[in-house]
C-alpha positions as a Markdown table, in Angstrom:
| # | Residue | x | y | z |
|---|---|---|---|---|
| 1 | Unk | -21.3 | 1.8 | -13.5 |
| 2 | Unk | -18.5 | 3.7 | -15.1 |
| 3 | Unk | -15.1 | 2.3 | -15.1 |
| 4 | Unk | -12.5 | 4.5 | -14.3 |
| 5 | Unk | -10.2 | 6.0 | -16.3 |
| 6 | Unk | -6.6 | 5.9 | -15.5 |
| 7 | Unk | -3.8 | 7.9 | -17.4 |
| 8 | Unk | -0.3 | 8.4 | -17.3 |
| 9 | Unk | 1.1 | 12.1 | -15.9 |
| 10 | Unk | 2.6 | 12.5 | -19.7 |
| 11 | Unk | -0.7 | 12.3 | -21.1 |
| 12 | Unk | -1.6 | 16.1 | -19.6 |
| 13 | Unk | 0.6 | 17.7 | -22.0 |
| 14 | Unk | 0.0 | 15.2 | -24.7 |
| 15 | Unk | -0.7 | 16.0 | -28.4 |
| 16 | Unk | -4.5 | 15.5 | -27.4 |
| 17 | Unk | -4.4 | 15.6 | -23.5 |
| 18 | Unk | -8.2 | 14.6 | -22.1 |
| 19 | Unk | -10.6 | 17.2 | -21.4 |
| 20 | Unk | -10.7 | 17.5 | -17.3 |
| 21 | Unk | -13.6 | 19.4 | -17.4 |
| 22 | Unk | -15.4 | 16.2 | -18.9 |
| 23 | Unk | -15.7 | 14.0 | -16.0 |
| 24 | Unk | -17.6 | 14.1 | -13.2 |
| 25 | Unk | -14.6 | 13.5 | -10.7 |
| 26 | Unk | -11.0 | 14.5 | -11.3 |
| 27 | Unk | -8.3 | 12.5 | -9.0 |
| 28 | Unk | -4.4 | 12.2 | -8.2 |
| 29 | Unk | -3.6 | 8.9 | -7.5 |
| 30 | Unk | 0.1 | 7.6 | -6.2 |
| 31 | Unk | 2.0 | 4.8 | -4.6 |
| 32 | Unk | 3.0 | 1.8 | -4.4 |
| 33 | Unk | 2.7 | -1.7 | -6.3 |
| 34 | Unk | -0.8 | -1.9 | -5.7 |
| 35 | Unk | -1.5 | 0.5 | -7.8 |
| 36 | Unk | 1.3 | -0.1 | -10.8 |
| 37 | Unk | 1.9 | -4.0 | -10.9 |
| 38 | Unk | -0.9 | -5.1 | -12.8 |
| 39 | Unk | 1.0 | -3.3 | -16.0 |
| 40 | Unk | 3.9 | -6.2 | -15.8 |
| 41 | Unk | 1.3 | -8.3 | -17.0 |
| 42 | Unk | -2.5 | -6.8 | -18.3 |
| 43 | Unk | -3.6 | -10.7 | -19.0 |
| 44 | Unk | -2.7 | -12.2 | -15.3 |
| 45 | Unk | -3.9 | -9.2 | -13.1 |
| 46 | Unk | -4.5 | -6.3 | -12.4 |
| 47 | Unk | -4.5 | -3.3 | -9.9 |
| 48 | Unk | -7.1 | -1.5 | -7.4 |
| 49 | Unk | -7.5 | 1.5 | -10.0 |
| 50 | Unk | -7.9 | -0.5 | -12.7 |
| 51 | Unk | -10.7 | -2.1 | -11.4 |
| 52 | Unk | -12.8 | 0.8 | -9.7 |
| 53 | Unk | -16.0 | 1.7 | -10.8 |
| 54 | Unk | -18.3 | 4.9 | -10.5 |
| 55 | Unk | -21.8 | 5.3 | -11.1 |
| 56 | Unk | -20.0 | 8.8 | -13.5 |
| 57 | Unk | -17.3 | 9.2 | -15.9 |
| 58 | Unk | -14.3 | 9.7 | -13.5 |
| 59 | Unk | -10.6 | 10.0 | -14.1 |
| 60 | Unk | -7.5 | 9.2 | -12.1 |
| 61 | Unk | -3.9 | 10.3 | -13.0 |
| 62 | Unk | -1.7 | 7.6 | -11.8 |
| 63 | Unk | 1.4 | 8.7 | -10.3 |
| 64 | Unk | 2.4 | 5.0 | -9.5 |
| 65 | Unk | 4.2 | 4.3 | -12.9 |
| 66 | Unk | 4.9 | 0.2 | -14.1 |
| 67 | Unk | 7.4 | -1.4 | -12.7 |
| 68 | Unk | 7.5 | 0.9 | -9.4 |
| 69 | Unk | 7.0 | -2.8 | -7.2 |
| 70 | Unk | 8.3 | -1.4 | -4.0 |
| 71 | Unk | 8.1 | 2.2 | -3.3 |
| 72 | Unk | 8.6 | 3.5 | -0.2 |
| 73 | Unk | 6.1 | 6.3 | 1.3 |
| 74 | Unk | 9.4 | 9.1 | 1.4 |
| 75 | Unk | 9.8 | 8.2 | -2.3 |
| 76 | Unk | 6.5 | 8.7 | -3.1 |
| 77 | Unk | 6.4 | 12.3 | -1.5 |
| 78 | Unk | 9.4 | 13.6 | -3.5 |
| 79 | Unk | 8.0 | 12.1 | -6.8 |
| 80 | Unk | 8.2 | 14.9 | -9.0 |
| 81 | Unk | 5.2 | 14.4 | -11.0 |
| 82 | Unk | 3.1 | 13.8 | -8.0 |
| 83 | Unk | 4.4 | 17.1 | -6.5 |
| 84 | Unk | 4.1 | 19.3 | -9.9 |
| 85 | Unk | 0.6 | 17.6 | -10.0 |
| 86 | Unk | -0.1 | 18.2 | -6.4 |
| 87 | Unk | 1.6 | 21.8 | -5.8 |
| 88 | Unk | 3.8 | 22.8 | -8.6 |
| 89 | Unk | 3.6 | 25.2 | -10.9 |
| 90 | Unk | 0.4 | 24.2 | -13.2 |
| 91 | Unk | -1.0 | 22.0 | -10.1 |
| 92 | Unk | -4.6 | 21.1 | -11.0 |
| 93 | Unk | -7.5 | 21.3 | -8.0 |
| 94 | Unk | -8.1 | 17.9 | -8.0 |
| 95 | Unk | -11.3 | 16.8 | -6.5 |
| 96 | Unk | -9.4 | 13.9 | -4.4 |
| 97 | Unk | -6.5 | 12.3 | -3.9 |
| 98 | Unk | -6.1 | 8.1 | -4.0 |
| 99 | Unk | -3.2 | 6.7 | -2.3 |
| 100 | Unk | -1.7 | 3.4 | -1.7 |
| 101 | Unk | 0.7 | 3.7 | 1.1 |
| 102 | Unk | 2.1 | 1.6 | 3.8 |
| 103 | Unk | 2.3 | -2.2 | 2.7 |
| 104 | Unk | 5.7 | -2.0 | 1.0 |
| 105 | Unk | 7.4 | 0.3 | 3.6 |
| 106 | Unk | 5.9 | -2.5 | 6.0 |
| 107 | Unk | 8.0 | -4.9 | 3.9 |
| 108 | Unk | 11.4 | -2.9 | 4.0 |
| 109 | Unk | 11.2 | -2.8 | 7.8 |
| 110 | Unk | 10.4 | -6.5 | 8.1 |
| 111 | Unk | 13.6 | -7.0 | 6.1 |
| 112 | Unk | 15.7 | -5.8 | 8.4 |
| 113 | Unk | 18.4 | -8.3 | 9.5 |
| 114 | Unk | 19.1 | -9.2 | 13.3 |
| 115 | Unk | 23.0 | -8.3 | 12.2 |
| 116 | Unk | 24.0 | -5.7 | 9.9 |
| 117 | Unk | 25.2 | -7.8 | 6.9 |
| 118 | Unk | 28.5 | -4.6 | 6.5 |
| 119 | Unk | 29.5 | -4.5 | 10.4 |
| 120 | Unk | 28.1 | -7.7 | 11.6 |
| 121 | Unk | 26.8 | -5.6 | 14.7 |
| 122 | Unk | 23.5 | -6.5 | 16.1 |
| 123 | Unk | 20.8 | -4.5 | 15.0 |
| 124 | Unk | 18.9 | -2.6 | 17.9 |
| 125 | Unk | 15.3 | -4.1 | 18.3 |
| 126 | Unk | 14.2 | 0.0 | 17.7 |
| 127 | Unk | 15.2 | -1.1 | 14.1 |
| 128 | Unk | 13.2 | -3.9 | 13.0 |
| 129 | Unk | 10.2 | -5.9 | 13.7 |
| 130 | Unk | 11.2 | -9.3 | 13.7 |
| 131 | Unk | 13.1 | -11.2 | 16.7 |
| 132 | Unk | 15.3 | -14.3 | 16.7 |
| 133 | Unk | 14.7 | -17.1 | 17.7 |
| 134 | Unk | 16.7 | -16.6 | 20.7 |
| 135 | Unk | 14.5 | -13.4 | 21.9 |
| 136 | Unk | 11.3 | -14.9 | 21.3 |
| 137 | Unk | 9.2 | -16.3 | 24.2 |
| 138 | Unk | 7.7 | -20.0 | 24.1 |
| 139 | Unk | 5.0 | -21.3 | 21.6 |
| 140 | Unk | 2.6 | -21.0 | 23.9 |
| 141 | Unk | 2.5 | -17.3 | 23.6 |
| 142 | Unk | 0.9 | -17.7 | 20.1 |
| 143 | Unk | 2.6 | -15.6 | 16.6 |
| 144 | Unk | 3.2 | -12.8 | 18.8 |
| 145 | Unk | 6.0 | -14.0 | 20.4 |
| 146 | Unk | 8.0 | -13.3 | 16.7 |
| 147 | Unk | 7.1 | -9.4 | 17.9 |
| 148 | Unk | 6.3 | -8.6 | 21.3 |
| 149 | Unk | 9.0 | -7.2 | 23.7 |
| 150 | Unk | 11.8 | -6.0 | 22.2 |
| 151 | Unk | 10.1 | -5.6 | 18.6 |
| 152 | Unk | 7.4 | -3.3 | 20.0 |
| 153 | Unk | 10.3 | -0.4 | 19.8 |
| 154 | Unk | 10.6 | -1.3 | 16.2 |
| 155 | Unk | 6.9 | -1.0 | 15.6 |
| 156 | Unk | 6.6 | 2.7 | 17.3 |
| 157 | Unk | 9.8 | 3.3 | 15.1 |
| 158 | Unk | 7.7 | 2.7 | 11.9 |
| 159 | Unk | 4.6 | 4.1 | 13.0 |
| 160 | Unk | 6.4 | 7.3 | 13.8 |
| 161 | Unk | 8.2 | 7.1 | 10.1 |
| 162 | Unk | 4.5 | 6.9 | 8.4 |
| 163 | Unk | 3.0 | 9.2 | 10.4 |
| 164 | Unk | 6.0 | 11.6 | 9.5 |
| 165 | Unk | 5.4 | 10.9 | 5.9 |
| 166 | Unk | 1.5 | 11.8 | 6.3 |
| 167 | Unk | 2.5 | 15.0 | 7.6 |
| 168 | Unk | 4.5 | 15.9 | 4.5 |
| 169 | Unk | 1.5 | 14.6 | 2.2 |
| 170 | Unk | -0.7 | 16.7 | 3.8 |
| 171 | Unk | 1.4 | 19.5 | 3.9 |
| 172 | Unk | 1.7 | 19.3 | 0.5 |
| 173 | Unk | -1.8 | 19.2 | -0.3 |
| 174 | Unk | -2.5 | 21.8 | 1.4 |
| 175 | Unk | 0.0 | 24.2 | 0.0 |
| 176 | Unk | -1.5 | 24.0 | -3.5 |
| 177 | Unk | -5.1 | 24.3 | -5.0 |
| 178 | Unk | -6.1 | 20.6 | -3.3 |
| 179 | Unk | -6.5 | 22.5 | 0.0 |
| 180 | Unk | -8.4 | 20.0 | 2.6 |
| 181 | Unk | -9.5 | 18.1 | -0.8 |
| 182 | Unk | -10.3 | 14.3 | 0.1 |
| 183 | Unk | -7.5 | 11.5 | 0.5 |
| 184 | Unk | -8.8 | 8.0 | 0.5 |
| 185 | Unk | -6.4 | 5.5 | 1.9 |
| 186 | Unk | -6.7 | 1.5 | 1.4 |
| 187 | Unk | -5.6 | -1.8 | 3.9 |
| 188 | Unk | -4.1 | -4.6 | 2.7 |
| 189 | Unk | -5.9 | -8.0 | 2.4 |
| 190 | Unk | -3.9 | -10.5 | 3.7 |
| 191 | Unk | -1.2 | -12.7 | 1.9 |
| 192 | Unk | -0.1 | -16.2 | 2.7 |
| 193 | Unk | 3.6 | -15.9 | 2.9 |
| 194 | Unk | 5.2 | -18.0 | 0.1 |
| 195 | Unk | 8.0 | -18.3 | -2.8 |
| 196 | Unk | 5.8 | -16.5 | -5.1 |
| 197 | Unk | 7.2 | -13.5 | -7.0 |
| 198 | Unk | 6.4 | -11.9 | -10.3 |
| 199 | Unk | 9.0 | -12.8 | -12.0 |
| 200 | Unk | 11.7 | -10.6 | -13.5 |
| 201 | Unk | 13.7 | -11.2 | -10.6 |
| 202 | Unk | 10.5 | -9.4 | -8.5 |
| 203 | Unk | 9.9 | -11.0 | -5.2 |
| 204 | Unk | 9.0 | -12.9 | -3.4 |
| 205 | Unk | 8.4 | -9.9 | 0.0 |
| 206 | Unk | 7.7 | -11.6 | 3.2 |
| 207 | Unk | 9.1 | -15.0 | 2.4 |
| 208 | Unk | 12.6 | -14.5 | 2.5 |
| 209 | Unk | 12.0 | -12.2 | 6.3 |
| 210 | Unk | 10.4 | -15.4 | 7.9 |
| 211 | Unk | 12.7 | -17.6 | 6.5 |
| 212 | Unk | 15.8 | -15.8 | 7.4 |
| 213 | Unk | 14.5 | -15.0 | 11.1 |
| 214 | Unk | 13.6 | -18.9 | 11.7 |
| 215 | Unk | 9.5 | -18.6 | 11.8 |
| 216 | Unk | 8.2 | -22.5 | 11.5 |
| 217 | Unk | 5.8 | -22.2 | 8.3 |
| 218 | Unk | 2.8 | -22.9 | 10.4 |
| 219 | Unk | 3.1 | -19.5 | 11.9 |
| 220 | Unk | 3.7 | -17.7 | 8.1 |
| 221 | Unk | -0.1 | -16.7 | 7.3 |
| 222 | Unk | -1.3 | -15.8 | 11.2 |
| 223 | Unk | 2.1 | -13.7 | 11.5 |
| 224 | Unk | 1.4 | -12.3 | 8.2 |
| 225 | Unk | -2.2 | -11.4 | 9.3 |
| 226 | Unk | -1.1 | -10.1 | 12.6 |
| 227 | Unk | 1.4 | -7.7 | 11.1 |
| 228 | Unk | -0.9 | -6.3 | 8.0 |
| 229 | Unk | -3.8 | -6.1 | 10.6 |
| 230 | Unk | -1.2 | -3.8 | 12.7 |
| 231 | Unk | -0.8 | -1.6 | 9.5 |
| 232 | Unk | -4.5 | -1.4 | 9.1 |
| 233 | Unk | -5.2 | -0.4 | 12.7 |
| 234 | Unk | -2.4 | 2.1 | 12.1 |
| 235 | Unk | -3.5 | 3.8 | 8.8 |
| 236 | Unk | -7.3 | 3.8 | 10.4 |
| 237 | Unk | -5.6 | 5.8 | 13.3 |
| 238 | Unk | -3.8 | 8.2 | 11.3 |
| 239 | Unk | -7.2 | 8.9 | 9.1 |
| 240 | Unk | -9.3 | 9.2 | 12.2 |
| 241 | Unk | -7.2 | 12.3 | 13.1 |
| 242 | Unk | -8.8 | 14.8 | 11.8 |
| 243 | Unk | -7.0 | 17.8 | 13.8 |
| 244 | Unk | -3.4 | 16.5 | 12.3 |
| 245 | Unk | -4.5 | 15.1 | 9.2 |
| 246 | Unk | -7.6 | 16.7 | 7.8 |
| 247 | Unk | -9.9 | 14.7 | 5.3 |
| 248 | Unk | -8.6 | 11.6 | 5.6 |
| 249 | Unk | -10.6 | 8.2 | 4.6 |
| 250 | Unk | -9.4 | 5.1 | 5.3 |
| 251 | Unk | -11.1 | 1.8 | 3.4 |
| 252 | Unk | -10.5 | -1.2 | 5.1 |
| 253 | Unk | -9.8 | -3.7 | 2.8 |
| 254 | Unk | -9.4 | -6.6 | 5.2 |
| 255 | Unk | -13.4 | -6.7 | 6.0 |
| 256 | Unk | -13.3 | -7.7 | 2.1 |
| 257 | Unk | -13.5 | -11.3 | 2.0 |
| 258 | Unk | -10.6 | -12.7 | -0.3 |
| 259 | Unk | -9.8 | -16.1 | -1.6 |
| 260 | Unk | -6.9 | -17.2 | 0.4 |
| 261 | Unk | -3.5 | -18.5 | -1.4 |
| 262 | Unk | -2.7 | -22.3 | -0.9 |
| 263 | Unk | 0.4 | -22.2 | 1.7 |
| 264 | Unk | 4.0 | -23.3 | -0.4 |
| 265 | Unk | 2.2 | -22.9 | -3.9 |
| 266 | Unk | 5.0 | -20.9 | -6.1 |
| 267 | Unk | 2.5 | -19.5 | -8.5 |
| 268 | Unk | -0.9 | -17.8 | -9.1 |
| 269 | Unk | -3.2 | -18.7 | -6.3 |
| 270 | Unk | -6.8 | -18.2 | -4.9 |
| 271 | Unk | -7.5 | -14.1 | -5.4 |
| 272 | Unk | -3.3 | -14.1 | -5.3 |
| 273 | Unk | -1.1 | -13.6 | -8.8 |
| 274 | Unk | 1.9 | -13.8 | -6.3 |
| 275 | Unk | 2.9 | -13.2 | -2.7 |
| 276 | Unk | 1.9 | -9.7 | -2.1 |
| 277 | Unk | -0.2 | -9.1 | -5.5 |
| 278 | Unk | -4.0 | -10.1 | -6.1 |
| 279 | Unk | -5.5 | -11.2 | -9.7 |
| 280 | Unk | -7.5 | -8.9 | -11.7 |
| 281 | Unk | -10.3 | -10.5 | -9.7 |
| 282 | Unk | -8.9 | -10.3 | -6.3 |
| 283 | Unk | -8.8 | -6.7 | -7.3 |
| 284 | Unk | -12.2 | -6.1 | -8.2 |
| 285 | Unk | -13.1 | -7.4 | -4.5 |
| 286 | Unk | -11.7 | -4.6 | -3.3 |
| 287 | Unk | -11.7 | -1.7 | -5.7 |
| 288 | Unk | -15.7 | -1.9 | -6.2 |
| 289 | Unk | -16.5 | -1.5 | -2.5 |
| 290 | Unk | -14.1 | 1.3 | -2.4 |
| 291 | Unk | -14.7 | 3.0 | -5.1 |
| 292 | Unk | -18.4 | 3.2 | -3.5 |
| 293 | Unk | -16.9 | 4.5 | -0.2 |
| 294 | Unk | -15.3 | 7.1 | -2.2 |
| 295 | Unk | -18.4 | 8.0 | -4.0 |
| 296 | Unk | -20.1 | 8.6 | -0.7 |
| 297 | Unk | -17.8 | 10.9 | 1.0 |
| 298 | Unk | -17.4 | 12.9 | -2.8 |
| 299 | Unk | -21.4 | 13.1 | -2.4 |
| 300 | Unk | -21.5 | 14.0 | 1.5 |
């Protein structure tokens, strides 16, 4: 196997860019942390492209610069190196596009405060995911009680902001020489919730949500696993329409199995560097398997 290469955008029009016509498969790649925070710190971990493998020389152009640790989906879109890549002037037919999308627009939205910090108005449930403690039902109801009722509005709120954001990616493609190519989307595994960010004044993501919303610690990794399952369902629904979003392929990371974090611990951590972030390990988990899946639908 044949890891893949990943370069910068700026390396195209390099002294001595790389030949494209040298490798066997030619991709864009863009998103969020997953793909981009394993440059904070090569010796501690890692990211999913880092880690892929193909049975030929293939290349990636990574959109996802260092240090982009929370990118939201409508930022990704406007990137202007992913669109002159994608449909600008110059674009290049790439043979697929890699994306990482989802997981840190989850996190905005589970920010969202119960009271508007400027107006100290209550925030309508239509805007965020999480509910006080005084909405939620009894304990008996399980970790969905944190959501159900009136968070359910905020839910159809985000799915209809991703699904949105799909539409302009694949608009996109197809407006330039990428026509219908391939886009392979990824799950999330799923994080413990936990002080653990990556330093530089970088997280921790969920943490700080629970705490501020009252969730007892007991219900932090089940709630955490409920909500990332939710995206998971949600990105395979998006890929499995095919009329409104052609060529689609969704990986499921989640069926990967993943050394869990110890609950509390403010460091590195099972398969976890941090919070949201896996170890160079944790990464190769997921990024051989779907590296394969990719290989199969470049094949079919």
């Amino acid at each position: 196997m044949q890891p893949l290469r990943v370069i910068q955008p700026w390396q195209l029009d390099s002294e001595d860019p790389p030949d494209l016509n040298a490798f066997a498969l030619r991709f864009l790649a863009e998103g969020d942390s997953w793909f981009s925070i394993g440059t904070l710190n090569p010796a501690k971990n890692s990211n999913l492209l880092h880690e892929m493998a193909f049975s030929a020389h293939c290349l990636a152009v990574n959109c996802a610069m260092p240090g982009d640790t929370l990118r939201r989906m409508v930022q990704m879109n406007r990137d202007p190196r992913f669109v002159q890549l994608l449909c600008g002037r110059g674009a290049y037919a790439w043979d697929g596009l890699i994306v990482s999308a989802g997981g840190n627009d989850l996190i905005d939205a589970l920010g969202t405060p119960a009271v508007d910090p400027k107006t100290g108005a209550a925030v309508p449930p239509e805007r965020r995911l999480l509910l006080t403690a005084a909405e939620r039902g009894p304990a008996s109801a399980g970790v969905v009680r944190h959501l159900s009722e009136l968070s359910e509005p905020g839910w159809t709120t985000f799915g209809t902001y991703l699904r949105a954001n799909f539409d302009a990616l694949v608009a996109m493609r197809d407006s330039g020489p990428s026509k219908r190519r391939p886009v392979f989307l990824h799950g999330y595994a799923y994080p413990m919730p936990r002080p653990a960010g990556a330093g530089l004044g970088l997280g921790p993501w969920l943490h700080p949500a629970l705490v501020a919303y009252g969730v007892p610690p007991e219900d932090w990794r089940a709630l955490a696993r409920e909500l990332l399952g939710r995206l998971g369902t949600l990105l395979a629904t998006i890929a499995a329409n095919d009329e409104r979003y052609p060529n689609l392929h969704f990986f499921d990371s989640a069926a990967v199995p993943i050394d869990d974090a110890e609950a509390g611990h403010p460091g590195e951590s099972g398969d976890w560097i941090n919070e949201i972030h896996l170890t160079w390990r944790g990464c190769e988990k997921l990024a051989l398997p779907w590296a394969r899946a990719i290989e199969e639908v470049m094949a079919a």
